[in-house]
C-alpha positions as CSV (number, residue, x, y, z in Angstrom):
1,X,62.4,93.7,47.2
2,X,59.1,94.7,46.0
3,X,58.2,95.0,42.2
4,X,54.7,96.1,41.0
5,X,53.6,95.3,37.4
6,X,50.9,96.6,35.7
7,X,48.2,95.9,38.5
8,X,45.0,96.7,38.1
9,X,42.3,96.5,40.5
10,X,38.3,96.8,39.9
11,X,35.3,96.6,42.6
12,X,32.9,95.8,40.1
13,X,32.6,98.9,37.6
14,X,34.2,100.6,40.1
15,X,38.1,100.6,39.1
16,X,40.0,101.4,41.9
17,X,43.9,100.9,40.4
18,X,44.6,100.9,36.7
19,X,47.9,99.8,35.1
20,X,50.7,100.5,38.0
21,X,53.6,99.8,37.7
22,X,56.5,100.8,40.9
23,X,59.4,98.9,42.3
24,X,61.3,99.7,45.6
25,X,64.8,98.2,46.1
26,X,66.4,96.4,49.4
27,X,67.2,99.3,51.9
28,X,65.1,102.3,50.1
29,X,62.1,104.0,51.3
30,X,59.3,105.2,49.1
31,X,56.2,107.1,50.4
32,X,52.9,107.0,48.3
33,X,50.9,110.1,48.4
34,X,48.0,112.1,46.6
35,X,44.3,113.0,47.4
36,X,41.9,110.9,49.1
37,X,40.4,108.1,46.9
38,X,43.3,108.0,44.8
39,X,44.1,104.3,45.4
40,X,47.3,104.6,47.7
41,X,45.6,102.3,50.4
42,X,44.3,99.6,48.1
43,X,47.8,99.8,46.5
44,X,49.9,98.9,49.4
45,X,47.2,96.6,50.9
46,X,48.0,94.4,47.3
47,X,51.7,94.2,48.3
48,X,50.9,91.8,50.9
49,X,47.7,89.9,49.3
50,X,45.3,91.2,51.6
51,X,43.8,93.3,48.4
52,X,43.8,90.6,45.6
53,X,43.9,91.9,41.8
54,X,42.6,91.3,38.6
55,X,45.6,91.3,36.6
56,X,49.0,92.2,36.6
57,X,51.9,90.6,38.9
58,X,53.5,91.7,42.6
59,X,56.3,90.4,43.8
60,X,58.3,90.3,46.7
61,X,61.4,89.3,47.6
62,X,61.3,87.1,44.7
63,X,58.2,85.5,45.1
64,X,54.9,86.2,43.7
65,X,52.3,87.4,45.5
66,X,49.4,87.3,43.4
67,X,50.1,83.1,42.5
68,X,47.9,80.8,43.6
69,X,50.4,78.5,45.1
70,X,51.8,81.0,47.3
71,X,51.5,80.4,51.1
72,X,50.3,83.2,51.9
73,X,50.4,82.9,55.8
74,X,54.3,82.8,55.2
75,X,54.7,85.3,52.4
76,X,52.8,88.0,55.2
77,X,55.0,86.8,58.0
78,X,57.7,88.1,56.0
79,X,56.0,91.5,55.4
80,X,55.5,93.7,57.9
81,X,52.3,96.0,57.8
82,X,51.2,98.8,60.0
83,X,47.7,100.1,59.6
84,X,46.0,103.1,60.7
85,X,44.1,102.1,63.9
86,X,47.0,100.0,65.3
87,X,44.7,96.4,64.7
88,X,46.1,95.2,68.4
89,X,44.4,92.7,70.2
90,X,42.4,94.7,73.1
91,X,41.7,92.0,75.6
92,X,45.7,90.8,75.2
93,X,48.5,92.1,77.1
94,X,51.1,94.5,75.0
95,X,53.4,91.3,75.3
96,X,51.1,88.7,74.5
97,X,50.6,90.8,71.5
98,X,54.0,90.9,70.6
99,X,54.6,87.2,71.0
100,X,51.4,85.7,69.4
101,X,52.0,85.6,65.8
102,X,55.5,84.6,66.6
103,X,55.0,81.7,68.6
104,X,51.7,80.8,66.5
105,X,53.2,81.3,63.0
106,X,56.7,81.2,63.4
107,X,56.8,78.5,65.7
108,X,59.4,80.0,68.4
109,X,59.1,79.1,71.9
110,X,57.4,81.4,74.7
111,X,60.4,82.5,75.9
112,X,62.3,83.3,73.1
113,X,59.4,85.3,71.7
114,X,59.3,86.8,74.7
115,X,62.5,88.0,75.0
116,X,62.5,89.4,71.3
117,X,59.2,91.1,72.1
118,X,60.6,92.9,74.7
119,X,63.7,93.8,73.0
120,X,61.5,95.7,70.4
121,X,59.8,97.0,73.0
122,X,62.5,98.5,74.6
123,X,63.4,100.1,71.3
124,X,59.9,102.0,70.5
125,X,60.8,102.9,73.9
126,X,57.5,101.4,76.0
127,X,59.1,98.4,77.7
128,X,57.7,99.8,80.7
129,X,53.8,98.9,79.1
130,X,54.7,95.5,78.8
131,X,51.9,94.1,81.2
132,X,49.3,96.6,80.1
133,X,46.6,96.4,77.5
134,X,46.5,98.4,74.5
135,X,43.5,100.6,76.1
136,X,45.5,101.7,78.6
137,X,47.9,103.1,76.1
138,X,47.4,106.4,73.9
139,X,47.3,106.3,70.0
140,X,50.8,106.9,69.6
141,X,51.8,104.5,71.8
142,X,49.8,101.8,70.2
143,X,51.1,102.8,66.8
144,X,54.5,102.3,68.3
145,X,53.6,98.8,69.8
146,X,52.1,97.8,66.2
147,X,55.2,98.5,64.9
148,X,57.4,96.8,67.4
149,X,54.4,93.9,66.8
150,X,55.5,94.4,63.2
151,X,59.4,94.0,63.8
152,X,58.6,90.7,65.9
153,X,58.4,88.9,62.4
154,X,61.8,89.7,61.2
155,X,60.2,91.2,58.1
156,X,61.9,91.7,55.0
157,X,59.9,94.8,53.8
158,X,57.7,97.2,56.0
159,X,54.7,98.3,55.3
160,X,52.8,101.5,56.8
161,X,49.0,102.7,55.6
162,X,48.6,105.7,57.2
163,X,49.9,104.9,60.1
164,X,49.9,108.6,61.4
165,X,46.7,110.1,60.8
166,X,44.2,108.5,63.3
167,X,46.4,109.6,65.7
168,X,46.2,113.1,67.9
169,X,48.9,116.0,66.0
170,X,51.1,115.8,69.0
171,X,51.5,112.3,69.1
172,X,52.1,112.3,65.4
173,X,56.4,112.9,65.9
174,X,56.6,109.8,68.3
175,X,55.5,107.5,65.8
176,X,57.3,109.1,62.8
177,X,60.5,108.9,64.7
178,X,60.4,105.3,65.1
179,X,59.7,105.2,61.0
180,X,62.6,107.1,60.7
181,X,65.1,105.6,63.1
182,X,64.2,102.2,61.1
183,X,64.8,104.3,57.4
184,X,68.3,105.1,58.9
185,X,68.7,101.2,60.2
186,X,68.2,100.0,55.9
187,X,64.7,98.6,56.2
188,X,63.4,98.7,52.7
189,X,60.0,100.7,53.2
190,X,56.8,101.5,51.8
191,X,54.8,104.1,53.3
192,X,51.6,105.8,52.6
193,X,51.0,109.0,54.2
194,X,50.4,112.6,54.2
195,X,53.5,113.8,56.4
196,X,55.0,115.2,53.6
197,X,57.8,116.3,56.4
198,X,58.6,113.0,56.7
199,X,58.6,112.2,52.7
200,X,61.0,115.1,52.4
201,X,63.6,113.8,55.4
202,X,63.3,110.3,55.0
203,X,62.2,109.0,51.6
204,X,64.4,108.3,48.9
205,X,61.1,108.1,46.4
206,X,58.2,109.7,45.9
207,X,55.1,107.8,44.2
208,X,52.0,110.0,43.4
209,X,48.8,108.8,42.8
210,X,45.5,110.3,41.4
211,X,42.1,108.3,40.8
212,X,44.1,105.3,40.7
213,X,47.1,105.5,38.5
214,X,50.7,106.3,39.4
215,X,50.9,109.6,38.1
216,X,54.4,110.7,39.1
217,X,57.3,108.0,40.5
218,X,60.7,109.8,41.2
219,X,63.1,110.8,43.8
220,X,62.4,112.8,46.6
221,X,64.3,116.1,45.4
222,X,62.3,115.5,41.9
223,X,59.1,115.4,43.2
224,X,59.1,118.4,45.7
225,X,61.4,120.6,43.7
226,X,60.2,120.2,40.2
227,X,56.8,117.7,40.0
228,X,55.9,117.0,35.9
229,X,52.5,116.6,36.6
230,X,49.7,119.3,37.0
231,X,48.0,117.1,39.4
232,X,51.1,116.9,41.7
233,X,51.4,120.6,41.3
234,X,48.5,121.3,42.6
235,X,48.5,118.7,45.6
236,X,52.1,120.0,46.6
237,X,50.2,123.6,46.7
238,X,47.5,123.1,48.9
239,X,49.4,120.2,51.1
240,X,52.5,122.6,51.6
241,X,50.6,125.7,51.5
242,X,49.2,124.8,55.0
């Protein structure tokens, strides 16, 4: 669903990713971690164009996202991405979030996006919210509107940039149950965070990253049980230590 080749990524002499290569399959879920500044953000962000590259390809689903002749307005309607301050519209009812990109950008009537709005809704487990505004929400319940927000699209992949750590610790488990109730369901996943639990019990990948390069990419078990790298050795000290 999602293959990665040899992307590199440069803010002037600054080079933010350098040769990276990953893929992730239809129905698998693979968390990117590592240190701050290591690139894991701008990675994902490529995924859906919102980062362009210098070289290198992305692909998903089959088409390329780094083409010039890609629409991409559709290719991002197709890929859903969760940031980590939510991104919801404050002055716009949690339902006239939900139903603006669909009726806007995949043309489907108020009522029908509407009702799927509210379906999704239901199933982060908010559809009492419906007629309130994001403000009068807390952080994990806006995180678990932007992902309902998210679902709206009928997205073939989801994507999640930290989607846990601007939020209070307590409120941390709401929005990582949703992730993982959607892992069991076979949404094909790509998640950077730092909730290693969650990496452990959900993810059937692990992609490290350090100062911009893929430094380990292997399954779950691999990665916690026996990393290669020093790097990863010493991340899965100090992350797990505490």
């Amino acid at each position: 669903m999602i293959r990665i080749e040899n992307v590199s990524k440069h803010y002037g002499a600054f080079q933010v990713l350098t040769d990276c290569s990953t893929t992730v399959s239809k129905g698998e879920v693979v968390v990117v971690c590592g240190p701050s500044g290591s690139g894991k953000s701008t990675l994902i962000k490529t995924v859906n164009g919102l980062e362009p590259i210098q070289s290198g390809r992305i692909f998903v689903d089959g088409t390329q996202v780094n083409d010039p002749k890609t629409n991409q307005s559709k290719l991002r309607s197709r890929v859903g991405m969760v940031f980590q301050h939510f991104e919801l519209f404050p002055h716009l009812t949690i339902t006239e979030n939900l139903t603006l990109a669909q009726i806007h950008v995949l043309g489907r009537a108020k009522d029908e996006a509407t009702a799927k709005g509210l379906a999704l809704l239901d199933r982060v487990g908010l559809k009492a919210h419906a007629h309130k505004r994001p403000g009068q929400l807390s952080g994990g319940q806006q995180q678990r509107v932007a992902i309902a927000r998210a679902l709206c699209m009928d997205p073939v992949v989801m994507l999640f940039d930290e989607p846990t750590s601007a939020l209070d610790p307590e409120m941390v488990g709401e929005v990582l149950d949703v992730m993982t109730e959607l892992a069991q369901e076979g949404m094909t996943m790509m998640c950077v965070t730092h909730e290693m639990g969650f990496a452990r019990r959900v993810a059937d990948r692990v992609v490290f990253m350090d100062a911009g390069r893929i430094v380990e990419d292997r399954s779950k078990s691999d990665f916690f049980d026996r990393p290669e790298s020093e790097r990863a050795q010493q991340f899965l000290a100090r992350i797990l230590h505490h």
